[in-house]
N, C-alpha and C positions, 0 to 999 in steps of 0.2 A: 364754830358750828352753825354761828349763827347768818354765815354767809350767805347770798341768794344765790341760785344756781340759773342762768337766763339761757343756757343751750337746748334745755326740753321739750320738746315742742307743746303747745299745749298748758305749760305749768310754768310760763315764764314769771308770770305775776307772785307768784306762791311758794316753790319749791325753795327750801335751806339744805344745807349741806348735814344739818339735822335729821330732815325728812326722808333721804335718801334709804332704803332698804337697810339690815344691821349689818350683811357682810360689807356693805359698802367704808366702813368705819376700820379696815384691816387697816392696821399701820405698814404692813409688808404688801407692795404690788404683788410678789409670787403667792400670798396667802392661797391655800389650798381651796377655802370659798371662794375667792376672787376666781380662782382657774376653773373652779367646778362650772361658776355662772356664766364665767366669757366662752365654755366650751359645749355647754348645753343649749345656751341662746343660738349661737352657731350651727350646730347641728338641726337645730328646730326649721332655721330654714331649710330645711331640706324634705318637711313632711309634704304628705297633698295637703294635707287642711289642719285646720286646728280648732279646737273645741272651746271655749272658755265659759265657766260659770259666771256670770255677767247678765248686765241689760243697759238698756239707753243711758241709765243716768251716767253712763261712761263713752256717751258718745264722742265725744274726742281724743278722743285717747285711741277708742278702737279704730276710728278712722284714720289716725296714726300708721296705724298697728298694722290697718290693711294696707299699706303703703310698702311692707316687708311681706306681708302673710297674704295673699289676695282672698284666698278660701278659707275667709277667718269668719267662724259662727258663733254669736251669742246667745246660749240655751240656759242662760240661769232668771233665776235664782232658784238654782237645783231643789232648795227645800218646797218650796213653794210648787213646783211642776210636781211633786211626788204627792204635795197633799193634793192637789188636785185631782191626781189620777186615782188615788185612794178615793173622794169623795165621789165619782165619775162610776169606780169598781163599786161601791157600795150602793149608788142609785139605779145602776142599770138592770134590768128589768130581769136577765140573765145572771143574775147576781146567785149565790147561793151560800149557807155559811161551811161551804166547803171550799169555796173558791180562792185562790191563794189572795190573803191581801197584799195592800200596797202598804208598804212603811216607809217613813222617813229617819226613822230613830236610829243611827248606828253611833250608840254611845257604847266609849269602852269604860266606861265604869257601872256599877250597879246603882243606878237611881234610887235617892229617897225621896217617895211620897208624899211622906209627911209634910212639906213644904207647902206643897198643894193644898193642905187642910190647915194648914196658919195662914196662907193667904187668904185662902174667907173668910176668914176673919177680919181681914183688911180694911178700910177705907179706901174707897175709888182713888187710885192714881197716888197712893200713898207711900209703896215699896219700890227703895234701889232694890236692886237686883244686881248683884255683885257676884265677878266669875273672871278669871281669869285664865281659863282656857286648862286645855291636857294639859299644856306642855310648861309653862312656863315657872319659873321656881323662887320662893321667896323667902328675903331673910326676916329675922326676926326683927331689925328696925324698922325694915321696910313694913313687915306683918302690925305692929303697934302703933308706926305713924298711921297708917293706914286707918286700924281698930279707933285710934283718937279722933281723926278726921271724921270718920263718919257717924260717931257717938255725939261731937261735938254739934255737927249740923243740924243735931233733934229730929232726923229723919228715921222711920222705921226705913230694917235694911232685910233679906234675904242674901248673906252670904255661903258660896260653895268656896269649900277649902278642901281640895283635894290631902288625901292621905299623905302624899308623895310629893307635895308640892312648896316644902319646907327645905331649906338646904341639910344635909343631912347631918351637919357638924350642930346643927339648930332645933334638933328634936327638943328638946325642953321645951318649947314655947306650947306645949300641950299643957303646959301649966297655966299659961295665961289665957290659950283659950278658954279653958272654966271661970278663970277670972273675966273673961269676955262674955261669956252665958249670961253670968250670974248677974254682970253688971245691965244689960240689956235685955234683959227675957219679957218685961214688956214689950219693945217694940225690934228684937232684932233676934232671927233664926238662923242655925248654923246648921248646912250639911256638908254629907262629903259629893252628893253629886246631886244634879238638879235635872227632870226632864223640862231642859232652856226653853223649846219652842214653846211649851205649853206655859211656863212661867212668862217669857216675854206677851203671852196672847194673853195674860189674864188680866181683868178690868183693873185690882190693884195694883200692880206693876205701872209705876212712874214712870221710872229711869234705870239708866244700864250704865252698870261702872264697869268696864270690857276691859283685855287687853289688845284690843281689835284686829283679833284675828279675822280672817276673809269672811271664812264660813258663818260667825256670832255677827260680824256687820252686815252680812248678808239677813240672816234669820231676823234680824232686830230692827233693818230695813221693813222687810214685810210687816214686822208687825209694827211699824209706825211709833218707836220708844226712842226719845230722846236718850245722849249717852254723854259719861265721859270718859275719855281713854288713856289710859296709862299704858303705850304698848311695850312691847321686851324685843322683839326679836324678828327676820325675814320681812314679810311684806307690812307687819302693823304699821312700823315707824310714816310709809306714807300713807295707808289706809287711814290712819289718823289725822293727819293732816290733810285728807279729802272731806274727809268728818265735819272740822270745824273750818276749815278753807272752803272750800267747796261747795259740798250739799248744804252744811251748815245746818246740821243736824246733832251738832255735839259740841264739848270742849277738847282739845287735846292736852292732857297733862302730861307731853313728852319728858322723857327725862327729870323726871321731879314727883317728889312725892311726900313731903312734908303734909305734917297734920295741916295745918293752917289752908293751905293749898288744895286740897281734898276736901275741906270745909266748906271752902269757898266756893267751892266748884260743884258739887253735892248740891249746897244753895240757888246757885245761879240755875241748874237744870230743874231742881224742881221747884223753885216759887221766882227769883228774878227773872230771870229770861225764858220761863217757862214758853206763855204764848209765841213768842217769835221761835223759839225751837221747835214748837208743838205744828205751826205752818209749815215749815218746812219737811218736817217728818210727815205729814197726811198725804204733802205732794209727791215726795220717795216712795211711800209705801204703796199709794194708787198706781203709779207706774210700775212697781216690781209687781204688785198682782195682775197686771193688765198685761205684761209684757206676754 
């Protein structure tokens, strides 16, 4: 896995057989994702134009891209153009509070609040911020080493644990989250869903422990928040490795997940390698606003 891949253009220096997307890991070449993505790619050239949520800090890659795609336009970071047009709607002089607004928010779960009022509680720059996306599902090893990892680090933490996000033969571990409550309620908050933009904008928020999805790298971009990534599945695996490759705005904790690891890496974003992370996140995060 840990082979280097030197045919990409672009990712010669960096790319593993690791980092490669998750359908890429099918042990059958007919794998039914393998056919889905060599048949959709395909047909793609065939559009006039193509859209991407994106901005410069992928300027190689999309210049790649127009190499296949000529009428290829970079309009993101999607969240970031909505707060704007929201903030635009609400100062222009035409404005009225009848006027439709603008929203960024399309969360499919119902938001808890309350998070919001335990962060101000905070210390400046003192909460992970822990979230692992809709989709992804976790077992109950995985959910403890985890729990230990970041108890262990002495960090306050804001975690979202989805309802749904437990394997379902693993419902019990409702059990330990209480025993997780009770053991952290000093410094560690549990919901089932977080409104993320405004948690990553807020002054206590440190660091972001993601499963770096596009959209969460994108939002946590703008807001200039060091991360580490445990990704699962579709485009994380190399989102992740542009993370700590790349922008070098994060760690990637591919494939692994041990307490000890989690520890360490929790550590290193917010107090070892803080500053050098914190540089590189001001200069991402100026470009995605500016774009």
């Amino acid at each position: 896995m840990d082979q280097q891949i030197k045919n990409v253009p672009e990712m010669e220096s960096f790319l593993r057989c690791r980092d490669l997307p998750s359908f890429c890991r099918a042990k059958d070449l007919n794998h039914p994702s393998l056919d889905f993505v060599i048949s959709e790619t395909f047909y793609s050239t065939r559009a006039t134009a193509h859209l991407l949520n994106t901005f410069d800090v992928e300027a190689p890659i999309i210049s790649q891209l127009r190499s296949y795609w000529p009428n290829l336009y970079t309009v993101g970071p999607l969240n970031a153009l909505l707060n704007t047009l929201r903030s635009r709607t609400a100062n222009s002089p035409h404005s009225s509070s009848s006027s439709k607004s603008v929203s960024s928010n399309a969360s499919l779960y119902k938001e808890d609040r309350s998070c919001m009022t335990w962060l101000d509680k905070q210390p400046e720059k003192s909460v992970v911020y822990v979230s692992f996306g809709s989709i992804a599902m976790v077992s109950r090893e995985q959910w403890l080493e985890i729990w230990y990892g970041l108890v262990n680090s002495g960090h306050r933490f804001l975690w979202v644990k989805r309802p749904d996000s437990l394997l379902a033969e693993e419902s019990h571990i409702i059990q330990a989250e209480a025993k997780l409550i009770e053991a952290t309620k000093e410094r560690g908050y549990t919901v089932e869903w977080a409104p993320q933009e405004e948690v990553l904008n807020h002054p206590c928020v440190g660091g972001f422990f993601t499963h770096s999805g596009w959209n969460s790298t994108l939002e946590n971009m703008v807001a200039g928040v060091p991360m580490v990534c445990w990704p699962h599945l579709a485009d994380q695996q190399i989102n992740s490795r542009y993370v700590s490759e790349v922008w070098k705005i994060g760690m990637d904790m591919k494939d692994n997940w041990n307490r000890l690891t989690v520890e360490i890496l929790i550590r290193d974003m917010m107090d070892v390698k803080r500053d050098e992370l914190m540089k590189s996140t001001a200069k991402v995060a100026e470009m995605a606003r500016q774009y």
